[in-house]
C-alpha positions in Angstrom: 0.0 0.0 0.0 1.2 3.8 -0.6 2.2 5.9 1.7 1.3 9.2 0.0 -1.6 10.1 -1.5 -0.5 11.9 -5.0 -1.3 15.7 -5.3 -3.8 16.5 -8.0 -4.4 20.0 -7.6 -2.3 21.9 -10.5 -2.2 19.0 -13.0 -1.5 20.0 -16.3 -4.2 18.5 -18.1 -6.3 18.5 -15.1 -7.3 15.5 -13.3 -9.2 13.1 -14.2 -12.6 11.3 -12.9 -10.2 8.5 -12.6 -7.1 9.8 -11.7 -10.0 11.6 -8.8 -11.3 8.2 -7.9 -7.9 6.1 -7.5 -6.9 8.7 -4.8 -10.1 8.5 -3.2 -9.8 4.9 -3.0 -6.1 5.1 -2.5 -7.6 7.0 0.9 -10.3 4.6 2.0 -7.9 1.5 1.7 -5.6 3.7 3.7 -7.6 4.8 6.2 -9.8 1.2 7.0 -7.0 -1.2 6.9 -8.8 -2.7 4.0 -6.4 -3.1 1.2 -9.1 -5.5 -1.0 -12.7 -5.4 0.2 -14.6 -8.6 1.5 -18.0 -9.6 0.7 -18.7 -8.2 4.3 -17.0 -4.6 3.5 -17.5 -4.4 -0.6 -20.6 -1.7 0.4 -19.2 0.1 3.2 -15.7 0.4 0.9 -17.4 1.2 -2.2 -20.0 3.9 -0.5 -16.6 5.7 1.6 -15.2 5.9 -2.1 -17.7 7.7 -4.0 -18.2 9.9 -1.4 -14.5 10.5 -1.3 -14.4 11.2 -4.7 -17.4 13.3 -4.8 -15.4 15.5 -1.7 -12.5 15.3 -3.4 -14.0 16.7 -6.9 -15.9 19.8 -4.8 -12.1 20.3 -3.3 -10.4 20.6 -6.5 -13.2 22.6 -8.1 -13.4 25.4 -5.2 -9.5 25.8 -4.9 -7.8 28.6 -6.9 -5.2 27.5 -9.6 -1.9 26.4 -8.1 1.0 28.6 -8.7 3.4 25.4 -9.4 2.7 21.8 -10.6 2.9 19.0 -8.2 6.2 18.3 -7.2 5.3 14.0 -8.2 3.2 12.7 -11.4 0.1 10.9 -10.5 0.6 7.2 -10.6 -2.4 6.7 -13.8 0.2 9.3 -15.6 3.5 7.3 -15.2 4.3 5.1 -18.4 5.3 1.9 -15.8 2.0 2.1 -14.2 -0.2 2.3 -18.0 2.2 -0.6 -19.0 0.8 -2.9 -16.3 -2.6 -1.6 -16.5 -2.5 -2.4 -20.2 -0.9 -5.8 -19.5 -3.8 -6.6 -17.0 -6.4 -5.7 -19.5 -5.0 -7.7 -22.4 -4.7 -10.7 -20.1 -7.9 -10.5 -18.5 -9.5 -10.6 -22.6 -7.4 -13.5 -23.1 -8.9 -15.4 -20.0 
């Protein structure tokens, strides 16, 4: 699990709904101690992370423009982290 949630306030494009959302849940696994939800904590994960997101979406809209960018690239940016995300996908089609 990560220890620091990325910065996405001053992205350059902004962020994304799912660059919003992996933070959010990035947070929730974070905070519960719940790195992949159970069938007895799917519902109580899932509901923490779209209100996370929601908050999170309100936060970034309200804030004024950042003066400098982030001082780390969001993970869903970094060409390592597509790569595996790609890999996953064209596995899970070949399953």
């Amino acid at each position: 699990m990560c220890r620091n949630i990325t910065t996405l306030r001053g992205l350059e494009p902004a962020a994304t709904a799912e660059e919003i959302e992996a933070a959010a849940r990035q947070y929730v696994r974070k905070v519960s101690g719940v790195a992949k939800p159970s069938p007895q904590t799917e519902d109580a994960f899932e509901a923490a992370v779209r209100k996370v997101t929601a908050a999170t979406s309100e936060l970034l809209g309200g804030l004024p423009p950042r003066k400098q960018p982030p001082p780390t690239v969001p993970p869903l940016r970094r060409p390592e982290v597509q790569a595996r995300i790609a890999a996953r996908a064209a596995s899970a089609k070949g399953a």
